[in-house]
BAKE-465832 format. One record per residue (C-alpha): residue number from 1; z, y, x. Coordinates in nm, 3 decimals. Example, Ala and Ser with C-alpha at 12.3 -4.5 7.8 and 13.67 -1.06 7.14 Angstrom:
# residues 2
    k        z        y        x
    1    0.780   -0.450    1.230
    2    0.714   -0.106    1.367
//
This chain:
# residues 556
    k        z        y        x
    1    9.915    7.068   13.965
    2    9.859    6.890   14.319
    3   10.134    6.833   14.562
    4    9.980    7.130   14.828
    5   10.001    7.405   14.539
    6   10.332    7.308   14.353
    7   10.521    7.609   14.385
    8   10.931    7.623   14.524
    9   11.152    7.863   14.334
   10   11.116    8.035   14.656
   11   10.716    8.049   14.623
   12   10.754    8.167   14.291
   13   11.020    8.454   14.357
   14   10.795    8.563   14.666
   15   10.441    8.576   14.545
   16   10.504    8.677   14.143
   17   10.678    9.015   14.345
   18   10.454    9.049   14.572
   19   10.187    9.071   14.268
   20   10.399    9.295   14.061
   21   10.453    9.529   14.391
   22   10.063    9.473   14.444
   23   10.003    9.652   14.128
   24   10.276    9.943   14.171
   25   10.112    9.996   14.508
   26    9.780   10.003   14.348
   27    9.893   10.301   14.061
   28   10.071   10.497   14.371
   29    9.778   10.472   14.560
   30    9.594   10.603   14.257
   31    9.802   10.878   14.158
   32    9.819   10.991   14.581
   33    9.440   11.026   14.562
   34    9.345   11.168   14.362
   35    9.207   11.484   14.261
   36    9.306   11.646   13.962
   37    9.639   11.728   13.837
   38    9.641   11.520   13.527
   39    9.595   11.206   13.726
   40    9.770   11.368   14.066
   41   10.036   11.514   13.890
   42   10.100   11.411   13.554
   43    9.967   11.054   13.667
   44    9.808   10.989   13.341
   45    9.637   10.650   13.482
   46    9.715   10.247   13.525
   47    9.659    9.974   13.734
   48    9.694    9.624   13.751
   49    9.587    9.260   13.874
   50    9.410    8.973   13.625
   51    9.357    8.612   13.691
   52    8.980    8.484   13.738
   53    8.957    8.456   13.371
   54    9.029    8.826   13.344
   55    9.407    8.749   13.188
   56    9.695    9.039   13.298
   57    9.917    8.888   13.519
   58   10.075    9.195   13.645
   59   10.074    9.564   13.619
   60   10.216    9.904   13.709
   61   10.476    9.921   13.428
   62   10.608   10.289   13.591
   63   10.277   10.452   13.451
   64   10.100   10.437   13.111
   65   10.241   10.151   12.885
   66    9.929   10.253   12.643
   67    9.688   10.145   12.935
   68    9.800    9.866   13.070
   69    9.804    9.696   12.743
   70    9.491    9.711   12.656
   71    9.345    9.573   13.046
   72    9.263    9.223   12.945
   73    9.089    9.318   12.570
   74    8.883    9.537   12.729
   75    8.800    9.307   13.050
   76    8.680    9.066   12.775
   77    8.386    9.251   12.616
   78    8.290    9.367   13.013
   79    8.282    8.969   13.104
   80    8.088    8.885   12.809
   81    7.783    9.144   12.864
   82    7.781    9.043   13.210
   83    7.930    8.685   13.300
   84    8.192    8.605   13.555
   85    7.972    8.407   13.766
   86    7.721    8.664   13.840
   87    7.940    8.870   14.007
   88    7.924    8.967   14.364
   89    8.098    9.130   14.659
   90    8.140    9.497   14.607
   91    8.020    9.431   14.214
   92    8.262    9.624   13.961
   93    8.243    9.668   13.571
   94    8.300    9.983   13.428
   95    8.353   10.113   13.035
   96    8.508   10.378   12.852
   97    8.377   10.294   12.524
   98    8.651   10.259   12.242
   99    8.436   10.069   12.045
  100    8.311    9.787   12.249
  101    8.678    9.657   12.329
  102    8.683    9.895   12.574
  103    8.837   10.264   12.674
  104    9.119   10.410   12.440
  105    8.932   10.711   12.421
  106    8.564   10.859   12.629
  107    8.829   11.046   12.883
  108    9.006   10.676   12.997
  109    8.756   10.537   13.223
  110    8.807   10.141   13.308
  111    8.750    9.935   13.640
  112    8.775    9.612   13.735
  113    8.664    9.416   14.053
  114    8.672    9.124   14.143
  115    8.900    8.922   14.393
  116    8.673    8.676   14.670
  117    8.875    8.425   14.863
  118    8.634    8.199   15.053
  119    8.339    8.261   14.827
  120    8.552    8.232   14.508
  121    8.707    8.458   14.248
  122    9.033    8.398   14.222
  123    9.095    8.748   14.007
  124    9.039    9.093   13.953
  125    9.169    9.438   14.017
  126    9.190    9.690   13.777
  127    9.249   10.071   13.730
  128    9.211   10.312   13.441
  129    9.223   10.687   13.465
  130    9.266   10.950   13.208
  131    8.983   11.227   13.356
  132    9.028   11.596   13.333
  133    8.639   11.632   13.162
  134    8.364   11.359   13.041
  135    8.160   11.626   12.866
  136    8.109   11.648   12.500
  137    8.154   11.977   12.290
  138    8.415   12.146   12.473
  139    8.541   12.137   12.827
  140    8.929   11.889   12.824
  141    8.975   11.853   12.462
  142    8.696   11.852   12.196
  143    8.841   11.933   11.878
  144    8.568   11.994   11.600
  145    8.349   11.650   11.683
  146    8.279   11.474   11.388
  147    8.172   11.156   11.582
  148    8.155   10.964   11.914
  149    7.917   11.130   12.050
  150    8.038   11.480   12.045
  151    8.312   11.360   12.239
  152    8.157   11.305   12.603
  153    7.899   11.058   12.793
  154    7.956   10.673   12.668
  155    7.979   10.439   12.899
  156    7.935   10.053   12.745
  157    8.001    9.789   12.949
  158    7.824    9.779   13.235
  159    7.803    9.634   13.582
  160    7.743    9.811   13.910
  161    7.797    9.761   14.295
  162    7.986   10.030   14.483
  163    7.771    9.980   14.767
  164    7.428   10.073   14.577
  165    7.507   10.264   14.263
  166    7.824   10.469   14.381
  167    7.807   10.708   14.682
  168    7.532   10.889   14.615
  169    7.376   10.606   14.400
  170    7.231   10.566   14.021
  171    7.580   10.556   13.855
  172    7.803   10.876   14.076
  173    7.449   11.032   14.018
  174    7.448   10.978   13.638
  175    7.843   11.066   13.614
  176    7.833   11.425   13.816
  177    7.550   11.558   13.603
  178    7.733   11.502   13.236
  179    8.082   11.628   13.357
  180    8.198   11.987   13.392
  181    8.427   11.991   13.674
  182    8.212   11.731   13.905
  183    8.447   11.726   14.220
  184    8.768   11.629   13.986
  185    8.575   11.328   13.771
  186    8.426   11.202   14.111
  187    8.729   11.216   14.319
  188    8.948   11.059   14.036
  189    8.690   10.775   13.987
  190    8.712   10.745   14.402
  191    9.075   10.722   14.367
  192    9.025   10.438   14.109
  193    8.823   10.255   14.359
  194    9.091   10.308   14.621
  195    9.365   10.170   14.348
  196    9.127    9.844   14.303
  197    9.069    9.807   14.662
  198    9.474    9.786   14.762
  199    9.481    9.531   14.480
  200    9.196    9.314   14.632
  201    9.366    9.320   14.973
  202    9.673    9.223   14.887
  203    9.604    8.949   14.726
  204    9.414    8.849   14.962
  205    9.722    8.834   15.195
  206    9.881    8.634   14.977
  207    9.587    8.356   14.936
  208    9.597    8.361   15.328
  209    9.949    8.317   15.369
  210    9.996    8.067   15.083
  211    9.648    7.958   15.022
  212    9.443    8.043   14.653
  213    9.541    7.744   14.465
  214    9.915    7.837   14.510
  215    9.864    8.218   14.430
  216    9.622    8.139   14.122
  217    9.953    7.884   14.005
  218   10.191    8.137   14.048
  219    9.936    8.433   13.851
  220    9.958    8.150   13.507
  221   10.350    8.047   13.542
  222   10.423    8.446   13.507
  223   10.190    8.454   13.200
  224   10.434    8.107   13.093
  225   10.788    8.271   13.178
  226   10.670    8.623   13.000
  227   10.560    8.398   12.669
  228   10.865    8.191   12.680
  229   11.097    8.454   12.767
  230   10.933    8.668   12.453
  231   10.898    8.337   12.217
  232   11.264    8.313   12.267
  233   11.401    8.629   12.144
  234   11.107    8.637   11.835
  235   11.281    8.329   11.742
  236   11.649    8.429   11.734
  237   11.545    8.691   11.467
  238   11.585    8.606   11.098
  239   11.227    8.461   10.955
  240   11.096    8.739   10.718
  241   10.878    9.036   10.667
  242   10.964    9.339   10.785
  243   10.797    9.671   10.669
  244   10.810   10.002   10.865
  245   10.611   10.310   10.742
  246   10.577   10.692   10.886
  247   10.300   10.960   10.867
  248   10.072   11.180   11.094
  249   10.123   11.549   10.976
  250    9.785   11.582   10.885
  251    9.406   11.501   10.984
  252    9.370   11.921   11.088
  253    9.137   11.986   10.768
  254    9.411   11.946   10.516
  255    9.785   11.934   10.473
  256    9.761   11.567   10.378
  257   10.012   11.350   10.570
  258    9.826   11.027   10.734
  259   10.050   10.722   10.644
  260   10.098   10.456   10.863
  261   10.198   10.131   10.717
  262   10.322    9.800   10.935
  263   10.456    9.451   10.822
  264   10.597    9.255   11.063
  265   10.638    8.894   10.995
  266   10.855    8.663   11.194
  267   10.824    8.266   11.169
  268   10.984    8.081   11.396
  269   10.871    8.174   11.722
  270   10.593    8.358   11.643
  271   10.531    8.725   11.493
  272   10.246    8.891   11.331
  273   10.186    9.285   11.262
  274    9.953    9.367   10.982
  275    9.847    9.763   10.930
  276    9.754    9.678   10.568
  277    9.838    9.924   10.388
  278    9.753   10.261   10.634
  279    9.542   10.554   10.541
  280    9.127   10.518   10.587
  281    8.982   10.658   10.890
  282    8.918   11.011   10.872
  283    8.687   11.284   10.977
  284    8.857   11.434   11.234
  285    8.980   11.258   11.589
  286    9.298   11.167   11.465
  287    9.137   10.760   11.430
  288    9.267   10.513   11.700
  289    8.988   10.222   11.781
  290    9.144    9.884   11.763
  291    9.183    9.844   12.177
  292    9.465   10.180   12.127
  293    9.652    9.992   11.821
  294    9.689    9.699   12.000
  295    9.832    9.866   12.303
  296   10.083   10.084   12.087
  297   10.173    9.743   11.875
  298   10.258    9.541   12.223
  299   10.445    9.853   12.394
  300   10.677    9.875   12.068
  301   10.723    9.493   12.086
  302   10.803    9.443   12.482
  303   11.071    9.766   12.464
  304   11.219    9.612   12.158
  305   11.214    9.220   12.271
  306   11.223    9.221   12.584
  307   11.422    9.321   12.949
  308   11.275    9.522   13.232
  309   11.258    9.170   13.407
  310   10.971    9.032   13.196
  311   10.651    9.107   13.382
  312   10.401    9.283   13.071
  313   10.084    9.052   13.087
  314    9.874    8.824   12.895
  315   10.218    8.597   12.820
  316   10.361    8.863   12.624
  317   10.011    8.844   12.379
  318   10.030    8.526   12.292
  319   10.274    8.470   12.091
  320   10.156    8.755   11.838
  321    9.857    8.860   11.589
  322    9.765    9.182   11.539
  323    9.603    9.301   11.230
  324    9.445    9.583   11.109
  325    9.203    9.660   10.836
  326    8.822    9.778   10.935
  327    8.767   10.128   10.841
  328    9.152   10.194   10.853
  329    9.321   10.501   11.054
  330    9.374   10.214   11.280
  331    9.070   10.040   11.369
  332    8.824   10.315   11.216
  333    8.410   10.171   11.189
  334    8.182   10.314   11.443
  335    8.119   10.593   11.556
  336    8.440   10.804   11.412
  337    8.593   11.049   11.646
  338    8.864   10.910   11.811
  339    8.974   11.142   12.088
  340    9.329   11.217   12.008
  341    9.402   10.876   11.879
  342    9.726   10.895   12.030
  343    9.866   11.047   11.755
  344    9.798   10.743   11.547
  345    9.938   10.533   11.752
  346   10.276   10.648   11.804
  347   10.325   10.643   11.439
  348   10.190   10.266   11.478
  349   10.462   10.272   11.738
  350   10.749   10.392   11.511
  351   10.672   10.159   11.267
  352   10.697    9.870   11.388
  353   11.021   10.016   11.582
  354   11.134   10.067   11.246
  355   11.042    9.766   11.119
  356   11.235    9.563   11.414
  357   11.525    9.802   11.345
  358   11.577    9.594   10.981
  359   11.657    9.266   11.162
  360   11.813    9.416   11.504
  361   11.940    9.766   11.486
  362   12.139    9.739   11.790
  363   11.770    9.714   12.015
  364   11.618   10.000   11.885
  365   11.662   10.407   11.875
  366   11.630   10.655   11.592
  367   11.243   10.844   11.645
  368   11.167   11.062   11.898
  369   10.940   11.371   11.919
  370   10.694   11.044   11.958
  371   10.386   11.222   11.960
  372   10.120   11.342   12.270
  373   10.080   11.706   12.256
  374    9.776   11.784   12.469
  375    9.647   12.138   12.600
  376    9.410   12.247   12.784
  377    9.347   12.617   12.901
  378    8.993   12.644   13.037
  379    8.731   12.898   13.166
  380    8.399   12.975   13.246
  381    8.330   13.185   13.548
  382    8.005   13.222   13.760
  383    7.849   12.929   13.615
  384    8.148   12.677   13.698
  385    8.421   12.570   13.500
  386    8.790   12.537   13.552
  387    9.005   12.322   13.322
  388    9.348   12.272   13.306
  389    9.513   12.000   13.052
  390    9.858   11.837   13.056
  391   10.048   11.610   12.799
  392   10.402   11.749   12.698
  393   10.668   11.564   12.545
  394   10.989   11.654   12.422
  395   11.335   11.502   12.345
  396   11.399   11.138   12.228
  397   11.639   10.939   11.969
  398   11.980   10.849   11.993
  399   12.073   10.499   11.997
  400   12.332   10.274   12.000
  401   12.423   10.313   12.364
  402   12.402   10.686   12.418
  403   12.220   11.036   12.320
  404   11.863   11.048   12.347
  405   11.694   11.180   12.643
  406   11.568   11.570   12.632
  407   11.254   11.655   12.719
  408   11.113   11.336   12.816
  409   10.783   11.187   12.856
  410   10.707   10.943   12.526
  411   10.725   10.559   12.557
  412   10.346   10.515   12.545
  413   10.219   10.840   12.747
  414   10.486   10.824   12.991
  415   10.312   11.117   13.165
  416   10.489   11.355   13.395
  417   10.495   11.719   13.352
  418   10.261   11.903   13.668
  419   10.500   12.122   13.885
  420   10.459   12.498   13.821
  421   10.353   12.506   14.151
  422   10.086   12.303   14.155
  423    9.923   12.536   13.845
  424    9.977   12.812   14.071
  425    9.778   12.674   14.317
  426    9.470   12.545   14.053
  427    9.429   12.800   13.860
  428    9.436   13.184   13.860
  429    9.383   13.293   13.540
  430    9.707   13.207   13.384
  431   10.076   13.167   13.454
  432   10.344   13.010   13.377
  433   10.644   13.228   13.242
  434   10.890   13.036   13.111
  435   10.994   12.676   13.092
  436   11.327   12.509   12.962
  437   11.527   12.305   12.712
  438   11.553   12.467   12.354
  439   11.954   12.421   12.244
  440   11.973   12.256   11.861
  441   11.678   12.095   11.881
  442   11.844   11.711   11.894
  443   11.936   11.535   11.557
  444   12.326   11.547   11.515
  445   12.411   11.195   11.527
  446   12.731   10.987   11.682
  447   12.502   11.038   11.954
  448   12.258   11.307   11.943
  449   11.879   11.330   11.991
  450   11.767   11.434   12.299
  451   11.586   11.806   12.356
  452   11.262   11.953   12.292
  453   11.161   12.225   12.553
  454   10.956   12.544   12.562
  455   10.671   12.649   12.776
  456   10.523   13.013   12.808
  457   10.134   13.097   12.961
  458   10.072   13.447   13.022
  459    9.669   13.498   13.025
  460    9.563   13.660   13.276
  461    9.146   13.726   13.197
  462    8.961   13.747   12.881
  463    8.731   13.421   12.794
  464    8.955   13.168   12.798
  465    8.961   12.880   12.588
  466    9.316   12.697   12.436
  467    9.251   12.391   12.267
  468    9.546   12.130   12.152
  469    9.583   11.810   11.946
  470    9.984   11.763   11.864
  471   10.162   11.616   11.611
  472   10.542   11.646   11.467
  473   10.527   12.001   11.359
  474   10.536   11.935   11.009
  475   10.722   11.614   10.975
  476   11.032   11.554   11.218
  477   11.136   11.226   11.387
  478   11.373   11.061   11.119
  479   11.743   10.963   11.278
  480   11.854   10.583   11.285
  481   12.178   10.425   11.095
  482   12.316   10.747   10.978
  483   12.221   11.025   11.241
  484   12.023   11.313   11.117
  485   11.634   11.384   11.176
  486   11.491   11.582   11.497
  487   11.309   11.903   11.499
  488   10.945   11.994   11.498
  489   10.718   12.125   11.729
  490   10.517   12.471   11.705
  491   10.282   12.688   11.932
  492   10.222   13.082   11.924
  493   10.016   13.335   12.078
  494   10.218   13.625   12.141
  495    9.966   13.943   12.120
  496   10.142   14.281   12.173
  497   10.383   14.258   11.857
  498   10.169   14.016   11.664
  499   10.316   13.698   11.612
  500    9.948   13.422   11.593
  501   10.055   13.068   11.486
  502    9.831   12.785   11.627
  503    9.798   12.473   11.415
  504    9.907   12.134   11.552
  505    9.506   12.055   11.593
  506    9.319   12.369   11.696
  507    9.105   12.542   11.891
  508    9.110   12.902   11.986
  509    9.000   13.212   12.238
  510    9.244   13.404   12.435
  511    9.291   13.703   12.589
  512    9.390   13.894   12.876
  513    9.799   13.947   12.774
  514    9.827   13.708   12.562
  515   10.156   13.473   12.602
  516   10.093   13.098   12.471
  517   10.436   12.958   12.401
  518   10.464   12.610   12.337
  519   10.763   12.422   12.127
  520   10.817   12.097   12.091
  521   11.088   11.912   11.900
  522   11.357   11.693   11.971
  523   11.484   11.347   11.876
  524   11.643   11.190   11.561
  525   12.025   11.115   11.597
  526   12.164   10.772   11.625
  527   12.479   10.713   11.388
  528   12.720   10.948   11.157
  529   12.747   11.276   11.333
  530   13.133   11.293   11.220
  531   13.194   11.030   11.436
  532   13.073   11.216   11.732
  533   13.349   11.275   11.977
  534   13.546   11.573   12.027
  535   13.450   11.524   12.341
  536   13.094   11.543   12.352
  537   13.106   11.809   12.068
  538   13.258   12.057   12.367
  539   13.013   11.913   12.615
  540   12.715   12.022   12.425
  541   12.861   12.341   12.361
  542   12.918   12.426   12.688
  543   12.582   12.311   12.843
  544   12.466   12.502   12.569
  545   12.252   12.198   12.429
  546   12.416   12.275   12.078
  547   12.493   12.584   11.926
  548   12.485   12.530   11.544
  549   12.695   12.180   11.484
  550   13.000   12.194   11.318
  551   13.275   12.095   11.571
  552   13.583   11.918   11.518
  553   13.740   12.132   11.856
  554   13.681   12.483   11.705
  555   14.033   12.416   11.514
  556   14.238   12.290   11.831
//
């Protein structure tokens, strides 16, 4: 490193936040935008900031840990169809394809652009966005696809300028005309371009104030600190392999539980997860490509390993391997469906939690309701369509340090719920009628799982469409040293006195009167539930969280 870029502790404190307040500003910016209420409100979207070789350096760890962890693999396959050096000002790549590196599934849409500084690239901005429709089968959520392409428009990786092929050019053109609900994609994908923008200018800033060489210095030392910070606490655990295993309910055909295998070796300083072991790919969208696995694997390892003080970027990589087999649940062979792949995942998630758990208990909590259950109410009405689809969560494990959280969004969605509100200004041909915590849903545990919740829909016009991919509502999140499992989810349609189940993977037409109600579950406990306070026992009972427990107060 020269003498003009050597970087002060004060350098180094100044520009590595600036970068990591770069890329929060970038997924607020995002989020503020744009133009439907998945991204607006729910702010299912990420952003962050690469080096010039396309490596993460930092990104907006408030929004989707799933995302963000998967920038730089899919950056790679963009760079390699179209090189580095060919870029221009005002050039972007773009992808949503789960099987070229790229997107987790057709609906996350990818952008990255690069950063000039006196002719040079000195890195890229990038932003992803979940959008509301990307065609295929079924407006929001395509259920019955039996491949790729039922699923929505592909996008491979592919360069573009903004300046020719967006506003009003080849590639908006191409986008509007294969989406349902044009004036949502468009506006989201403008908001990504806003998102990138912020990114480009304030790094910028900083290569004017402190000049490129010293920002560009400062981008690799955070990728150092973040591998030696995570190096360090891989090697204070015992060497040895480390097995965790769990199971999707089913694949929506059959009854079938999905297993989910991981190993997780430790030697030395390094660490290596290997999926041998999981269930083959199936037919339904249940299948997560490899980019989604490898996102799951490194948000389970950075909660476990590390501090909220480690940036998450290309550091945190290196010092693992990731394996899966080829034709596996979890890195299924072209072109398997793999729109609700998040389901997958979070059982990828839990088992390598669980495996982690073996060697350090006292980092980890008992299994949430870890799952993404997705819905989407939508209609067709004088030729245009309206579509309306949120992510719901519900309560998570206890751990060592206190109850689990209720009703909270899962560590690799981390989605929002969208205010009641805001539906009531979208949409008019539903409601919402109810919406709160359901009491005894939480593991009993020394400290309890956290709380599922319940949300009600009256429909309020015939033709409407309810489609959902969910998990959890046959197999519950298992409790951790001791505490007891959670609960599962469930969904109904209420219809006069008739009581209509809806599977955990369905799709199905409403009408007018009918109440949806949504359920989901609640976390595992952490610990013996005698051991539970007295306490805590009368707390629950009087928030009316718990109704059921025994209590060691009823006597006194």
């Amino acid at each position: 490193m020269s003498t003009q870029n050597r970087i002060s502790p004060a350098d180094y404190a100044i520009i590595s936040g600036s970068l990591m307040s770069a890329a929060r500003e970038m997924g607020v910016n995002l989020c503020r935008s744009a133009y439907s209420s998945i991204v607006r409100d729910a702010k299912d979207a990420s952003t962050g900031l690469l080096d010039a070789r396309g490596a993460s350096v930092a990104q907006s760890d408030e929004l989707i840990p799933i995302l963000v962890g998967s920038l730089s693999h899919t950056f790679r396959r963009c760079a390699a169809a179209y090189p580095i050096e060919t870029l221009r000002e005002g050039d972007f790549y773009v992808t949503n394809h789960p099987y070229e590196g790229g997107g987790q599934h057709l609906q996350d849409i990818f952008i990255f652009m690069p950063i000039f500084w006196e002719g040079e690239i000195v890195g890229f901005s990038a932003a992803v966005a979940h959008h509301l429709d990307i065609g295929g089968g079924s407006p929001g959520i395509t259920t019955a696809s039996t491949d790729l392409f039922g699923e929505g428009i592909i996008l491979p990786p592919m360069k573009f300028n903004v300046a020719t092929d967006w506003n009003g050019g080849v590639f908006q053109r191409l986008l509007t005309a294969n989406v349902r609900v044009p004036e949502q994609t468009i506006g989201d994908v403008d908001s990504q371009f806003a998102a990138c923008g912020t990114g480009i200018a304030r790094v910028q800033d900083l290569c004017a104030r402190y000049g490129a060489g010293k920002v560009t210095a400062v981008m690799t030392e955070m990728q150092d600190y973040a591998e030696r910070r995570v190096r360090a606490v891989i090697a204070s655990i015992p060497d040895g392999t480390y097995v965790g295993e769990d199971a999707v309910d089913d694949d929506g055909l059959s009854e079938t539980p999905l297993r989910v295998r991981a190993s997780v070796t430790v030697k030395g300083d390094s660490l290596t997860v290997d999926y041998a072991g999981t269930c083959d790919q199936v037919a339904t969208n249940l299948n997560a490509p490899f980019a989604s696995t490898v996102g799951s694997t490194f948000s389970a390892l950075k909660s476990a390993l590390t501090s909220d003080d480690v940036p998450y970027n290309e550091g945190v990589f290196r010092a693992v391997e990731i394996k899966a087999p080829l034709g596996c649940l979890l890195n299924p062979r072209f072109p398997a469906p793999v729109r609700a792949r998040m389901e997958a995942i979070y059982r990828a998630y839990d088992c390598v939690v669980k495996a982690l758990g073996q060697a350090m208990p006292d980092r980890v909590a008992a299994c949430g309701f870890d799952t993404t259950v997705a819905t989407c109410l939508s209609q067709l009405r004088d030729g245009r369509y309206s579509v309306y689809l949120e992510i719901h969560n519900g309560g998570w494990g206890g751990s060592i340090e206190g109850d689990g959280c209720d009703a909270v969004a899962g560590p690799l969605s981390n989605c929002t719920n969208v205010p009641i509100e805001a539906l009531d200004m979208d949409f008019d041909f539903f409601r919402v009628e109810g919406y709160g915590l359901l009491p005894d849903t939480g593991g009993p545990g020394r400290h309890r799982g956290g709380l599922g919740f319940f949300r009600s829909y009256r429909v309020l016009e015939d033709g409407v469409k309810f489609s959902i991919y969910a998990d959890r509502f046959r197999i519950p999140p298992s409790g951790l040293a001791g505490g007891e499992s959670g609960t599962t989810g469930s969904c109904t349609i209420e219809r006069g006195e008739e009581r209509i189940p809806v599977r955990s993977k369905d799709t199905v037409m409403l009408r007018k009167g009918d109440l949806l109600v949504l359920r989901t579950g609640g976390g595992g406990g952490y610990g013996d539930p005698a051991e539970r306070s007295p306490a805590e026992l009368a707390s629950d009972r009087r928030m009316g969280f718990v109704t059921r427990w025994p209590s060691t107060t009823e006597a006194a």
